[in-house]
C-alpha positions as a LaTeX table, in Angstrom:
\begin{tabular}{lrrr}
\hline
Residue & $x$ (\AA) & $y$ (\AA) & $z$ (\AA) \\
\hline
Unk1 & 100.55 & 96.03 & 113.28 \\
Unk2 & 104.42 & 95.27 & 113.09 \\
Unk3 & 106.28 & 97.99 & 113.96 \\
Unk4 & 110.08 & 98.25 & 115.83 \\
Unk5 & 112.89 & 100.47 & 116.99 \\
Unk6 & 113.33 & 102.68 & 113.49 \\
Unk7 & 110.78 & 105.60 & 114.79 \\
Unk8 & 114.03 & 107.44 & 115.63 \\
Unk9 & 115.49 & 107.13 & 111.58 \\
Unk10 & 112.40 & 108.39 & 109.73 \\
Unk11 & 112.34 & 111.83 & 111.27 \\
Unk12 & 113.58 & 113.06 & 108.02 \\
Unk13 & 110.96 & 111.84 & 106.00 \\
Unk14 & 108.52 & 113.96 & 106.93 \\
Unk15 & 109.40 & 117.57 & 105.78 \\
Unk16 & 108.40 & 120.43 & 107.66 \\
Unk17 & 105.51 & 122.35 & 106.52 \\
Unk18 & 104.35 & 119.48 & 104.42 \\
Unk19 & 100.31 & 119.90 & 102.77 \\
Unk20 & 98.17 & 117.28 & 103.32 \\
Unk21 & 96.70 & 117.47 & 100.34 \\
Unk22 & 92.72 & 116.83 & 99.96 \\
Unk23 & 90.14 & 115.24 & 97.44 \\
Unk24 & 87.10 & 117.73 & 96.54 \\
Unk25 & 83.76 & 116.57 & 96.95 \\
Unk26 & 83.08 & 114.61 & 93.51 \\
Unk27 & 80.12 & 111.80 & 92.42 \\
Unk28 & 81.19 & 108.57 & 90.73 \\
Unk29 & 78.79 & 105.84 & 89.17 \\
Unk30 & 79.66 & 102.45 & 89.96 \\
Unk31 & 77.79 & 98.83 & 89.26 \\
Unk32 & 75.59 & 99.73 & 92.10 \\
Unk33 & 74.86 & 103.36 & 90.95 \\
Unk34 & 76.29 & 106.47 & 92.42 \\
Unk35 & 78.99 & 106.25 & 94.94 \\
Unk36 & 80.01 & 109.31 & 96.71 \\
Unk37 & 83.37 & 109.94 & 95.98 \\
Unk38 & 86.41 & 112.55 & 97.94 \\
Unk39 & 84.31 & 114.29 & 100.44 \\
Unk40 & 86.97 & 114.24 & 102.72 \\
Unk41 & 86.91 & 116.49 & 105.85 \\
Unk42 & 87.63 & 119.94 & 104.69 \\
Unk43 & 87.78 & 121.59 & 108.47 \\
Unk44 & 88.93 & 118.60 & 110.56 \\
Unk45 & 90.19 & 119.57 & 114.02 \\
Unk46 & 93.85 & 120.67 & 114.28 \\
Unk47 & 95.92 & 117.33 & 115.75 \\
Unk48 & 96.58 & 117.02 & 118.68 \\
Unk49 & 100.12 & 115.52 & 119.39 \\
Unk50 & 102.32 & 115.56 & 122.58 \\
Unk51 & 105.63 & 116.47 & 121.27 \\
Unk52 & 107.01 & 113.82 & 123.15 \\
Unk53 & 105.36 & 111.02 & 120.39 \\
Unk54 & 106.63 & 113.63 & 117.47 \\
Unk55 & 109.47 & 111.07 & 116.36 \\
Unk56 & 106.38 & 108.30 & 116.18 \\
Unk57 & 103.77 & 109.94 & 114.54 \\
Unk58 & 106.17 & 110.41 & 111.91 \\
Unk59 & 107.00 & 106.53 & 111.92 \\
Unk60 & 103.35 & 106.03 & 111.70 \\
Unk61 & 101.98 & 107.98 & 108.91 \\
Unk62 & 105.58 & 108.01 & 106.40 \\
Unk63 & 107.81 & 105.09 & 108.05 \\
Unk64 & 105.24 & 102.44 & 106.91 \\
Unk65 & 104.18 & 102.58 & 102.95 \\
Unk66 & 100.86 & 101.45 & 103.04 \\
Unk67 & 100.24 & 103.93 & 106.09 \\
Unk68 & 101.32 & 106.45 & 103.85 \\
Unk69 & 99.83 & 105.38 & 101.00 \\
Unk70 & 96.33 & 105.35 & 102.55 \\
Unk71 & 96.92 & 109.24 & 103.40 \\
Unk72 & 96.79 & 107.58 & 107.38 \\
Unk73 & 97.57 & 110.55 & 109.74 \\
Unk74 & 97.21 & 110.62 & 113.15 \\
Unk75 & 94.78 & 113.19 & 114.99 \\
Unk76 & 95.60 & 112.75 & 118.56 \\
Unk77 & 98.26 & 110.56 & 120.51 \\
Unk78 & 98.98 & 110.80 & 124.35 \\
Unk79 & 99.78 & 108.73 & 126.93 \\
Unk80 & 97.54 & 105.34 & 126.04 \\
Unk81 & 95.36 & 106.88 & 123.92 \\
Unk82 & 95.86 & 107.94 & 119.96 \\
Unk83 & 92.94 & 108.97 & 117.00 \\
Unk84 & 93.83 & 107.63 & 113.79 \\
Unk85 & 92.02 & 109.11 & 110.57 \\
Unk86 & 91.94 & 107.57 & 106.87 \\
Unk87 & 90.93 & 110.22 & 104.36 \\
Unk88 & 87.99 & 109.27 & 102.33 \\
Unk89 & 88.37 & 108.25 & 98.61 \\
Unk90 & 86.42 & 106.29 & 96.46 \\
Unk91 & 88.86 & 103.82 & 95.79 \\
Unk92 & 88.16 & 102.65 & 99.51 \\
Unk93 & 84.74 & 101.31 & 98.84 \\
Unk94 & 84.16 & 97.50 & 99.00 \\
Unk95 & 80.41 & 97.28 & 98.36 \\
Unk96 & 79.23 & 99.08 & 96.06 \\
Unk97 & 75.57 & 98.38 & 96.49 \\
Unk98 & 75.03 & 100.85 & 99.74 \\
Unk99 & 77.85 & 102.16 & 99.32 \\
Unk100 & 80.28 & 101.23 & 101.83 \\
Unk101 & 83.54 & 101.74 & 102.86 \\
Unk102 & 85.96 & 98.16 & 102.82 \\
Unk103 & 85.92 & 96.06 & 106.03 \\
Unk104 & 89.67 & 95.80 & 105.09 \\
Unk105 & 90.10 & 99.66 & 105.81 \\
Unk106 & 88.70 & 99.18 & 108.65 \\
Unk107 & 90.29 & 96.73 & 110.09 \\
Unk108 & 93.23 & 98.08 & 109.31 \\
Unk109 & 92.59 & 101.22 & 110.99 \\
Unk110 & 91.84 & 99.59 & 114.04 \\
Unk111 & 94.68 & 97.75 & 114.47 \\
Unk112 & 96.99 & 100.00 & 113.61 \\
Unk113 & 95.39 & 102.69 & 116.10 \\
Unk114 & 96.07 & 99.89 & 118.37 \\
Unk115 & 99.22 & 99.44 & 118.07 \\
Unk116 & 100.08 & 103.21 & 117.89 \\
Unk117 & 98.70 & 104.05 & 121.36 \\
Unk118 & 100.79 & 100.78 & 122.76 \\
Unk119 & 103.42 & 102.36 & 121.73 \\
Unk120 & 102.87 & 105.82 & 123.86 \\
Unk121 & 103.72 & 103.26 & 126.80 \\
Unk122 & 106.79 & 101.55 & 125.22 \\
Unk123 & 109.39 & 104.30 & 125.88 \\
Unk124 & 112.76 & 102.15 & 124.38 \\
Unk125 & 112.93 & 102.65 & 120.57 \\
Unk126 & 114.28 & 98.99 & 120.84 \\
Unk127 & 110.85 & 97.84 & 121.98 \\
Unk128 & 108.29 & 96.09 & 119.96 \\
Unk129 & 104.89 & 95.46 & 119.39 \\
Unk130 & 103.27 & 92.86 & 117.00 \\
Unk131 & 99.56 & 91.96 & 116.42 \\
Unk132 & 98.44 & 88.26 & 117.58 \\
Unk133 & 94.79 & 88.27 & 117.79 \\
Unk134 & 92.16 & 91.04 & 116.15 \\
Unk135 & 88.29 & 91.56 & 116.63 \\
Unk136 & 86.48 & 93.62 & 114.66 \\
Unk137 & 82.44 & 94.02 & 114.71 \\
Unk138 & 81.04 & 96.00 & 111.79 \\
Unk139 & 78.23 & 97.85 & 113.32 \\
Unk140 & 76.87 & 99.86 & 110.05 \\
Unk141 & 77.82 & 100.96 & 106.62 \\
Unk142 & 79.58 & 103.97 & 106.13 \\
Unk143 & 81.01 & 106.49 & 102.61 \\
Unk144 & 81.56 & 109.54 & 102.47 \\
Unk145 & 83.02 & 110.50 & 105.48 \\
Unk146 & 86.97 & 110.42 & 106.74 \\
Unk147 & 87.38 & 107.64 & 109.02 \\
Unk148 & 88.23 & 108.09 & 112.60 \\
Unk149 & 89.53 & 105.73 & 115.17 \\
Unk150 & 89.70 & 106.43 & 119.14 \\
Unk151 & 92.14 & 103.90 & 120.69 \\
Unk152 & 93.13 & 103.57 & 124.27 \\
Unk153 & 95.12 & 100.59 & 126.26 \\
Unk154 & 93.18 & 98.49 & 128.54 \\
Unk155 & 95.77 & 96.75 & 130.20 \\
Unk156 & 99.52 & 97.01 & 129.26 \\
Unk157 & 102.11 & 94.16 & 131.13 \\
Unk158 & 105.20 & 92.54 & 130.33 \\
Unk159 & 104.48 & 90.32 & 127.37 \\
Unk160 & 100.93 & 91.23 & 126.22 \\
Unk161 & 99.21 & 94.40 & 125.14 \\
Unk162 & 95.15 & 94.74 & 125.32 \\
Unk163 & 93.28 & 97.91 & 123.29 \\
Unk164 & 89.80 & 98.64 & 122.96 \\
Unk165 & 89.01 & 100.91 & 119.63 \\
Unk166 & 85.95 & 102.47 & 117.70 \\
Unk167 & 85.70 & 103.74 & 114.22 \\
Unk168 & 84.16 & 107.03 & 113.44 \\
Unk169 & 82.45 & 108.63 & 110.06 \\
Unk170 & 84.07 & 112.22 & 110.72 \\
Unk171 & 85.71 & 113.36 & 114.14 \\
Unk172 & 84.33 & 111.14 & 117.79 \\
Unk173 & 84.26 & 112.42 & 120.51 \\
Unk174 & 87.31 & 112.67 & 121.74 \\
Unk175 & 87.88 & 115.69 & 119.06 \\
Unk176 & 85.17 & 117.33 & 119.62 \\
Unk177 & 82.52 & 115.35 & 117.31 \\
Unk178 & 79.00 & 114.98 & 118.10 \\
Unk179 & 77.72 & 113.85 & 121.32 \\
Unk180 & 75.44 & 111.13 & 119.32 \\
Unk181 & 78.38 & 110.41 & 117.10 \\
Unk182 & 77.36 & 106.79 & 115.36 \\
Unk183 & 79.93 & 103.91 & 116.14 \\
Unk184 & 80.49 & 102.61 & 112.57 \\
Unk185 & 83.06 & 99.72 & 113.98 \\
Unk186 & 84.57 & 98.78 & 117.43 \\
Unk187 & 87.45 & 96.87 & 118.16 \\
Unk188 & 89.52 & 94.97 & 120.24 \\
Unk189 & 93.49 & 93.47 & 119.49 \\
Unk190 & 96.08 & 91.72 & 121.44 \\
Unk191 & 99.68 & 92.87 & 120.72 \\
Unk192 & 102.42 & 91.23 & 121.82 \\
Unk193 & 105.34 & 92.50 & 123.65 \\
Unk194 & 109.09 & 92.00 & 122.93 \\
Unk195 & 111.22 & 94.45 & 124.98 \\
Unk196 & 114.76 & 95.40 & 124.43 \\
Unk197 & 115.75 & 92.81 & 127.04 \\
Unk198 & 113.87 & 90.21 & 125.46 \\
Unk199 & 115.15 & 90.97 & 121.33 \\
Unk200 & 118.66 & 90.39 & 122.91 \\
Unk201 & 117.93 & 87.36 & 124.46 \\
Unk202 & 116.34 & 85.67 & 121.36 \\
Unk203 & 119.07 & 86.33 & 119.28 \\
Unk204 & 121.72 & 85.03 & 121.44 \\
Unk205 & 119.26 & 82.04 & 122.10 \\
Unk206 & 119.57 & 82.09 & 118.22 \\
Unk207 & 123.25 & 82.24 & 118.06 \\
Unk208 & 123.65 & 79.52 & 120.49 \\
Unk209 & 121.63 & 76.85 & 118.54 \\
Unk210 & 124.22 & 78.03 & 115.31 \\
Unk211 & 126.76 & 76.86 & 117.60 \\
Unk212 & 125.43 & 73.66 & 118.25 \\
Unk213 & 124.55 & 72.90 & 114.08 \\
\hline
\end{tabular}
């Protein structure tokens, strides 16, 4: 995930009493045979958002088109810890032989629940956080189902960001889901940090070698 300082400019873009609209249950045939289709969560837990993040869960699920393109919301975000869902649709499926969802989905998910929750610590707009090195261990195939990803920070310092996160088929626990839920994914990402402080020294360290050409 690549995200910066514009959380503040997209509170516009998302309207106020917007309708998350959602697919009806529906049954699709593919090369593989039937692939359930739509059966998105019809009574998913209300979110749960400290007010304080309002300005980035905006940035998060409109500020970034394939976010928003994916239907990505986000379900919970606090202080070093966020719940990132990804409606189902059939469009998502990448084999269609069990049926099961695309590890690219996934993956995506993952990181990008990462990188939300590192930003619950990064309290300048100016701050930054970019992705340099992603695990992800598929644990068992999933369709059907919304997808749901609990992220928290591990460790947080000065240059480097460390989140642990695990994928859900419906709501985990941390909304309420089943005790037993079934782990689907886990991951773990490394995000680099570039603070205010730091963007303003690079570019002057840019400017300076201009001088020099």
């Amino acid at each position: 995930m690549v995200a910066g300082g514009g959380a503040g400019v997209v509170l516009g873009l998302v309207r106020a009493g917007q309708v998350r609209h959602e697919q009806g249950p529906s049954l699709a045939v593919g090369a593989g045979g039937p692939i359930l289709a739509g059966m998105s969560d019809s009574a998913r837990p209300s979110p749960q958002i400290d007010r304080r993040y309002a300005p980035l869960v905006q940035f998060i699920e409109q500020g970034i088109p394939f976010n928003a393109h994916l239907g990505l919301t986000v379900e919970l975000l606090d202080d070093g810890r966020a719940v990132l869902r990804v409606p189902w649709a059939q469009h998502l499926v990448g084999d269609v032989f069990r049926p099961s969802v695309h590890g690219g989905v996934t993956s995506m998910l993952i990181d990008t629940a990462g990188g939300c929750c590192c930003f619950t610590r990064l309290m300048d707009p100016a701050d930054r956080a970019s992705t340099v090195d992603l695990r992800v261990d598929y644990l068992r195939p999933m369709a059907g189902k919304d997808l749901y990803c609990e992220a928290e920070v591990i460790r947080l310092g000065n240059k480097v960001a460390v989140c642990g996160m695990e994928v859900y088929g419906g709501p985990g626990p941390w909304l309420g889901g089943p005790a037993d839920s079934k782990v689907i994914a886990t991951g773990r990402a490394v995000y680099n940090i570039l603070r205010k402080g730091d963007s303003l020294a690079a570019l002057q360290a840019i400017d300076g070698l201009g001088g020099h050409s």
